[in-house]
C-alpha positions as CSV (number, residue, x, y, z in Angstrom):
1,X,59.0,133.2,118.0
2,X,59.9,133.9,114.6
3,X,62.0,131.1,112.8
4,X,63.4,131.1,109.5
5,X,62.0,129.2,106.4
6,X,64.8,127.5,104.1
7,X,62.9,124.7,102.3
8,X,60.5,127.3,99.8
9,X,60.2,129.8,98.3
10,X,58.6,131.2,95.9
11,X,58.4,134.0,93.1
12,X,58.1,136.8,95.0
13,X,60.7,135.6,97.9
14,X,63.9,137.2,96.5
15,X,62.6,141.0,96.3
16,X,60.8,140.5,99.5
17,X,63.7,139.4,101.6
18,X,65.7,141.8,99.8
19,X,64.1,144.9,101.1
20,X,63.1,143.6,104.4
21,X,67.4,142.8,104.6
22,X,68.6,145.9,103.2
23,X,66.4,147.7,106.4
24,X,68.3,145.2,108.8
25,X,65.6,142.1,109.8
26,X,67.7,139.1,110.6
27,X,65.5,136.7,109.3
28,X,65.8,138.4,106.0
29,X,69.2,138.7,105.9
30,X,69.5,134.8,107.1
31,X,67.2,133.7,104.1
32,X,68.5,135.8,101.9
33,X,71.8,134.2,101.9
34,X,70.5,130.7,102.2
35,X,68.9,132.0,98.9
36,X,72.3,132.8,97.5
37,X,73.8,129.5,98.7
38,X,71.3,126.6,96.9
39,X,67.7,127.9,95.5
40,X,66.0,127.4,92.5
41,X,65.6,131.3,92.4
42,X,69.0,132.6,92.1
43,X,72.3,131.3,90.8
44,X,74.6,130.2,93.3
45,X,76.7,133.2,94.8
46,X,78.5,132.5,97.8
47,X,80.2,135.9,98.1
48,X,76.5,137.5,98.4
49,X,76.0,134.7,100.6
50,X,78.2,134.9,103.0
51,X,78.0,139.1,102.7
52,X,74.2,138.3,104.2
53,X,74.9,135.4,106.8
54,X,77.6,137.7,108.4
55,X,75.2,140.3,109.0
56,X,72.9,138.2,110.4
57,X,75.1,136.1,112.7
58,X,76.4,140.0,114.2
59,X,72.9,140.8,115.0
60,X,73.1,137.6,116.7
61,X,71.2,135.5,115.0
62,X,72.4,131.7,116.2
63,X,71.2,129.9,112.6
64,X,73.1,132.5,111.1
65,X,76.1,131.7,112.9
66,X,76.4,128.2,112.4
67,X,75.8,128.6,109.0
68,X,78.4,131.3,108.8
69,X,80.8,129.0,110.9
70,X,80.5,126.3,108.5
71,X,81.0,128.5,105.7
72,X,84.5,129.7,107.3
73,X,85.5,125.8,107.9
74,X,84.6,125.4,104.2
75,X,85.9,128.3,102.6
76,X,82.4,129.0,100.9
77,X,82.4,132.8,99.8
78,X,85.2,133.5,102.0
79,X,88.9,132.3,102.3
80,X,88.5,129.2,105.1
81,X,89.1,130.2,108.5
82,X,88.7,127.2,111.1
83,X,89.8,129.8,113.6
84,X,86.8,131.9,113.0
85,X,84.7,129.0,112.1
86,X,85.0,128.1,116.0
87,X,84.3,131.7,116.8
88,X,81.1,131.5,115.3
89,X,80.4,127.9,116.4
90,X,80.6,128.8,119.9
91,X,79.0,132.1,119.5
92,X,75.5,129.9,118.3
93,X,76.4,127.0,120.4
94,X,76.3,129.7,124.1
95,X,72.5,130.6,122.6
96,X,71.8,126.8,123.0
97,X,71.6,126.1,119.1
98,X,72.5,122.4,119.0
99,X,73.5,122.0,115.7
100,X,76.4,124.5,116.7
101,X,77.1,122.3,119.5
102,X,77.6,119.4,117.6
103,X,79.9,121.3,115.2
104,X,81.8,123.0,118.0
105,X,82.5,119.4,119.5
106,X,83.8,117.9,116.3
107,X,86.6,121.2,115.8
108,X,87.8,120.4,119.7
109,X,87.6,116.5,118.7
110,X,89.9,117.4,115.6
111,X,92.0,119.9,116.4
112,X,90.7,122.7,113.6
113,X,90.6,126.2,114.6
114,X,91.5,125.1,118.7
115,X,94.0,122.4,119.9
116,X,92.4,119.1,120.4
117,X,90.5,118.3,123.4
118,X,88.4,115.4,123.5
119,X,87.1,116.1,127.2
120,X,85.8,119.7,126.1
121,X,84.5,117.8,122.9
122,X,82.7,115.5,124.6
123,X,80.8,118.3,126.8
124,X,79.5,120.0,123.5
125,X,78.1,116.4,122.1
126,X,76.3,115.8,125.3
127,X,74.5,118.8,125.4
128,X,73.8,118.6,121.9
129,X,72.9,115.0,122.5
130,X,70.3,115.7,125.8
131,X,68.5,118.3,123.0
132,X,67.9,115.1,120.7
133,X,70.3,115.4,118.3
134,X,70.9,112.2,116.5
135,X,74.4,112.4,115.4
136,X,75.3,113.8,118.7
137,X,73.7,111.0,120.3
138,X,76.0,108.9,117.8
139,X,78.9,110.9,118.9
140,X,78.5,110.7,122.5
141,X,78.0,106.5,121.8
142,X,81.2,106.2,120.0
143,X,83.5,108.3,122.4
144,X,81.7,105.9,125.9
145,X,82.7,102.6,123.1
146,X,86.2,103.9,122.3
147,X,87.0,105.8,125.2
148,X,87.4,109.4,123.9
149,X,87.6,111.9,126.6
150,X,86.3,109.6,128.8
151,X,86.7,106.4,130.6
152,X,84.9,103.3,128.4
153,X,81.9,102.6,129.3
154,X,80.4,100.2,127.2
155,X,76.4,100.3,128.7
156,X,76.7,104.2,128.0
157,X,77.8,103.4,124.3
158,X,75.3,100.7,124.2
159,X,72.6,103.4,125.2
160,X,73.2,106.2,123.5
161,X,74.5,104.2,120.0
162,X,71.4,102.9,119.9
163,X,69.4,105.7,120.8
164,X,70.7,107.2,117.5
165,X,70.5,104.3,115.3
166,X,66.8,104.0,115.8
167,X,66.7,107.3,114.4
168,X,68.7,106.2,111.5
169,X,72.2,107.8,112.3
170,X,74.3,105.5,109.9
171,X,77.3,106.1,111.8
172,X,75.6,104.9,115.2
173,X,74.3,101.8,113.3
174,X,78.0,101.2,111.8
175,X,79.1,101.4,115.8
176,X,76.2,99.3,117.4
177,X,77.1,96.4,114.6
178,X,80.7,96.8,116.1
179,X,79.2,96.2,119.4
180,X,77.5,92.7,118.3
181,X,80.3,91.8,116.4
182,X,82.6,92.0,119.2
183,X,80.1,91.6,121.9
184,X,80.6,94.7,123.7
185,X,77.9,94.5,126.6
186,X,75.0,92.6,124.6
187,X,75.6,88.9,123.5
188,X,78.0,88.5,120.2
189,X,75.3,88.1,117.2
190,X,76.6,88.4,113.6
191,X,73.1,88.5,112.5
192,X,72.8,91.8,114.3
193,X,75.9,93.1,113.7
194,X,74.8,93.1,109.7
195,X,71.6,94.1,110.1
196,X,73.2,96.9,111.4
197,X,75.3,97.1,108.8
198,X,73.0,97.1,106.4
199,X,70.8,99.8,107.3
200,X,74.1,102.0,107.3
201,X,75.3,100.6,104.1
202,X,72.2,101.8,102.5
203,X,72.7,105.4,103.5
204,X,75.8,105.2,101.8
205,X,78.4,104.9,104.6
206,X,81.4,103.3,103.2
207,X,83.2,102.0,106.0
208,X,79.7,99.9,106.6
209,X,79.6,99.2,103.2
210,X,83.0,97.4,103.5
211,X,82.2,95.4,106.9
212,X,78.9,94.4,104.8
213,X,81.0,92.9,102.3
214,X,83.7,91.5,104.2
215,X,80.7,89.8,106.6
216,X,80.0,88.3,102.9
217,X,83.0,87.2,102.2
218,X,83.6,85.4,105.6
219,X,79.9,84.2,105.6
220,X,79.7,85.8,109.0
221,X,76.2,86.4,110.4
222,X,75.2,85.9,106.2
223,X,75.4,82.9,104.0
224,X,79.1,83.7,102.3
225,X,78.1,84.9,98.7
226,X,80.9,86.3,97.1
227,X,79.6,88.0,94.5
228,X,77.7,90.1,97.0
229,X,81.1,90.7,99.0
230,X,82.5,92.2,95.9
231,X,79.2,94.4,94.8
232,X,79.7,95.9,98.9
233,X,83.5,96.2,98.8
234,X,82.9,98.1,95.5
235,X,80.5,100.8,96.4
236,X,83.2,101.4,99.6
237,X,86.2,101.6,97.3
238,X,84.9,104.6,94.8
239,X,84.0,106.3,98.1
240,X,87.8,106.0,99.1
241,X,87.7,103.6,101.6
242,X,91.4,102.4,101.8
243,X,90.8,99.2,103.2
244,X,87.9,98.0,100.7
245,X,90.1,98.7,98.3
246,X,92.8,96.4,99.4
247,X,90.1,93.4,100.0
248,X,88.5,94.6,96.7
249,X,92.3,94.0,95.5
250,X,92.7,90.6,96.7
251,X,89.0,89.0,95.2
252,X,90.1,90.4,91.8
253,X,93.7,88.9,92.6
254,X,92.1,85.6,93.8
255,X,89.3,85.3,91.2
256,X,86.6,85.0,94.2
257,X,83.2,86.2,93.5
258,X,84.2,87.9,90.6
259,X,86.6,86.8,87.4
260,X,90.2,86.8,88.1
261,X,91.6,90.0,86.5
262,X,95.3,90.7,88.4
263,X,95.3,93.8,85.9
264,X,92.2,95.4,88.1
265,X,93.4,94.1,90.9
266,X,96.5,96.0,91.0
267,X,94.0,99.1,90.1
268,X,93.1,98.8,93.4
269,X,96.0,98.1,95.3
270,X,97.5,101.3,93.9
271,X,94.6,103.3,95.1
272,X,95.3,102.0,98.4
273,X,98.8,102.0,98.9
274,X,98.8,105.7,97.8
275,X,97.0,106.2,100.7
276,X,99.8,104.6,103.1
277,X,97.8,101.2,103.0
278,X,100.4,98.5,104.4
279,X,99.6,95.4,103.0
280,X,98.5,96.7,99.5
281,X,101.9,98.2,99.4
282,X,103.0,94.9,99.9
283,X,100.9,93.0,97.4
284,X,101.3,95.5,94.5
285,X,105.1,95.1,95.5
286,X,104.5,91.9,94.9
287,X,102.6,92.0,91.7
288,X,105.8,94.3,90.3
289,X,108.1,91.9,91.7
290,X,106.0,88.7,89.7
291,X,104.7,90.5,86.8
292,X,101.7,89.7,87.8
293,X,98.6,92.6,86.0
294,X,101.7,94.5,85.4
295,X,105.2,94.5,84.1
296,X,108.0,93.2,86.0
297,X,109.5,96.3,87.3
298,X,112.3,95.8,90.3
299,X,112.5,99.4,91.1
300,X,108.5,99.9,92.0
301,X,108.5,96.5,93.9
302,X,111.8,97.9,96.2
303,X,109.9,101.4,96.5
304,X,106.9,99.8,97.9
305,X,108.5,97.2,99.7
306,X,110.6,100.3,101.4
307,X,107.2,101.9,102.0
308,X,105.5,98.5,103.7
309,X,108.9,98.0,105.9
310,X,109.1,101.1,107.6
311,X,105.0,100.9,108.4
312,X,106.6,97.5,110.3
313,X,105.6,94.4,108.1
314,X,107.9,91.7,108.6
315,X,107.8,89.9,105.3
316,X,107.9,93.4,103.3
317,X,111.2,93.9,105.3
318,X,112.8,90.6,104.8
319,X,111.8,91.1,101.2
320,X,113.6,94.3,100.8
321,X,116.7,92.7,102.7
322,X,117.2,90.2,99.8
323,X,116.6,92.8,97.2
324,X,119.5,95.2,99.2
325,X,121.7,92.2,99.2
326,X,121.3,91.4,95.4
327,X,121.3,94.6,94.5
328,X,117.6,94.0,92.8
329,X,115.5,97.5,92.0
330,X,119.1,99.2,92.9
331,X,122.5,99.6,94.0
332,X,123.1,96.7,96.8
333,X,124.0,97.8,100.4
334,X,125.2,94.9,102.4
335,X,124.8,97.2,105.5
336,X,120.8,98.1,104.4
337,X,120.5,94.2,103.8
338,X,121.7,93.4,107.5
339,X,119.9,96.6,108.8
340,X,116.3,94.7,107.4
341,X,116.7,91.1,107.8
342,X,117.3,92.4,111.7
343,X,114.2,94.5,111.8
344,X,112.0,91.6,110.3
345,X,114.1,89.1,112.5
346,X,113.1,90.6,115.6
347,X,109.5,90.6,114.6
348,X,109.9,86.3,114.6
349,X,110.3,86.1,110.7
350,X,111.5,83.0,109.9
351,X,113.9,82.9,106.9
352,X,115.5,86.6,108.0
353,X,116.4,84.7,111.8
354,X,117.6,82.3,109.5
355,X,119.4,83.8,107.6
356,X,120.8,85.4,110.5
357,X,121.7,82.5,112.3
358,X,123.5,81.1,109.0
359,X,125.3,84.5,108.2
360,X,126.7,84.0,112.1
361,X,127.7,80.8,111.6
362,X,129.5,81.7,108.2
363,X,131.4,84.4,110.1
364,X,132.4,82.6,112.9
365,X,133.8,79.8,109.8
366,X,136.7,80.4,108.1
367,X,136.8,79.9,104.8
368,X,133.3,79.0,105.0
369,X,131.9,77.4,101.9
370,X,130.0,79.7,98.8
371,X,127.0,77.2,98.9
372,X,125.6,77.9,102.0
373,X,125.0,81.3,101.2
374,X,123.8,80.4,97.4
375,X,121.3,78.3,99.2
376,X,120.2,81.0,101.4
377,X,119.7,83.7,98.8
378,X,117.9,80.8,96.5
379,X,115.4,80.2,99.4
380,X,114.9,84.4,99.6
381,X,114.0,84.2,95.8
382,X,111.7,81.8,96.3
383,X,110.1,83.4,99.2
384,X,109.6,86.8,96.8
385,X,107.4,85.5,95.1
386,X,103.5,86.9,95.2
387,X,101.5,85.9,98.6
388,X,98.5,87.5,99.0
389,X,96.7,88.7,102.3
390,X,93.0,88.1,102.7
């Protein structure tokens, strides 16, 4: 059976494919356009490339129309379709080609181009996993461990997870740590859990970057070295992992493994609250609140406060009920004050059912005394002040 050849080519590739394209071979046409894509032949030209996958993919040509289908989900050549992309993926996914099945599982396990279905995405992964597909395999593990489409089923996961870590899947190997961590049907070993890790880590993954470095930090299944924590949580954070970022915030707040620099620090918090982070929003609020690696600035530590309190932390909403009743970063709203000491009341903070409990005693006093309240409101200065989360 002919198959096409990608990986080389040399000087006399281009004309030949070329002619043998322009008289309708499919083969051509298909490497003809992976020339056009990335080759050292020919500048990159993704209209020409996609002009040639197309007519291969409607001869029917299954590479072809994977290719084509991811070309549509990126918008490569041709304005992105995820609609068609699915077209295509299911057109080469029907003719058995496995990496369409794998791509045709992830649109249904998304939502692009068809509504989500997790059941009908987990049908494409397993027939893309039974032809050996390692990040299929992967796939299949994580929806058995998390329950995606399908009951749990935590010796399934075990199975398959580690069926494609042993051929290097890094996202199987981030999943199979999970397992050991959390001792998901094997023994709990932190050991194995990092070892794990680390072989994802190394293929770049960042969220296994940031377990790596946060198994550092804690000295969990390592010997804690902090400076090693912060090297991991690093290489996560300029790969836009929101949660490295935060903990990569609070070593530079904290000084641990790394000099203390609150200036950096907040650096990092912003990249993660900007990306709805809860508790970064809370400790840059903090920092703006303190004047700590920034200036004091009341009006950013009430926006970000606002933004932590309706995500639901409790001491982000008692902190923006004092700053509503003082009228700190903004006009005071006595009714906005009530409105968040009850919200962070009802989640069992302390001071706001205190304060609670005082205000209803004051009311139910006539003539009740200034001091109480002074007191009160002293106590929810205090409490403003910076308290990082580790």
């Amino acid at each position: 059976m002919k198959t096409p050849q990608p990986a080389r080519y040399h000087s006399g590739s281009y004309a030949w494919f070329r002619a043998a394209a322009e008289q309708g071979d499919p083969y051509a046409q298909f490497n003809l356009a992976l020339l056009y894509r990335a080759s050292d032949l020919l500048a990159p030209d993704p209209t020409s490339a996609y002009y040639w996958m197309e007519r291969a993919a409607c001869q029917g040509l299954a590479f072809a129309q994977n290719h084509l289908g991811v070309m549509l989900y990126t918008g490569e050549g041709v304005e992105a379709s995820d609609e068609q992309a699915v077209r295509w993926f299911r057109a080469a996914a029907l003719q058995g080609e496995v990496a369409a099945q794998q791509n045709l599982g992830m649109m249904y396990r998304n939502g692009r181009g068809v509504l989500a279905n997790a059941e009908v995405a987990l049908a494409w992964f397993f027939r893309a996993a039974e032809q050996g597909s390692a990040r299929a395999q992967g796939l299949l593990g994580a929806a058995y461990l998390y329950g995606e489409g399908v009951a749990v089923d935590e010796l399934l996961a075990l199975a398959w997870l580690r069926k494609a870590a042993m051929r290097n899947d890094a996202r199987a190997q981030l999943h199979l740590g999970v397992m050991y961590q959390q001792g998901r049907a094997v023994a709990a070993d932190a050991a194995q859990a990092v070892a794990w890790w680390r072989q994802a880590a190394a293929q770049q993954l960042a969220m296994a970057q940031r377990m790596l470095g946060l198994a550092y930090a804690e000295g969990t299944g390592v010997v804690a070295d902090a400076a090693r924590a912060y090297a991991w949580l690093r290489r996560a954070a300029v790969q836009d992992d929101s949660e490295a970022q935060f903990n990569l915030g609070v070593l530079l707040a904290q000084g641990r493994g790394v000099q203390q620099d609150e200036v950096q620090a907040c650096v990092w918090y912003r990249c993660a609250a900007t990306d709805g982070h809860m508790l970064a929003q809370y400790n840059l609020a903090c920092m703006y609140a303190g004047g700590h690696g920034v200036a004091r600035d009341a009006v950013q530590a009430r926006a970000l406060y606002q933004q932590a309190a309706e995500q639901g932390l409790a001491q982000a909403q008692y902190n923006l009920a004092v700053m509503y009743e003082q009228g700190l970063g903004g006009a005071p709203s006595a009714a906005m004050a009530r409105l968040w000491y009850r919200c962070a009341a009802q989640q069992g903070q302390t001071q706001a059912r205190q304060y609670l409990a005082g205000q209803g005693r004051s009311e139910r006093r006539s003539g009740a005394s200034a001091g109480g309240t002074q007191r009160c409101r002293r106590s929810a200065v205090a409490r403003r002040q910076p308290g990082l989360y580790g």
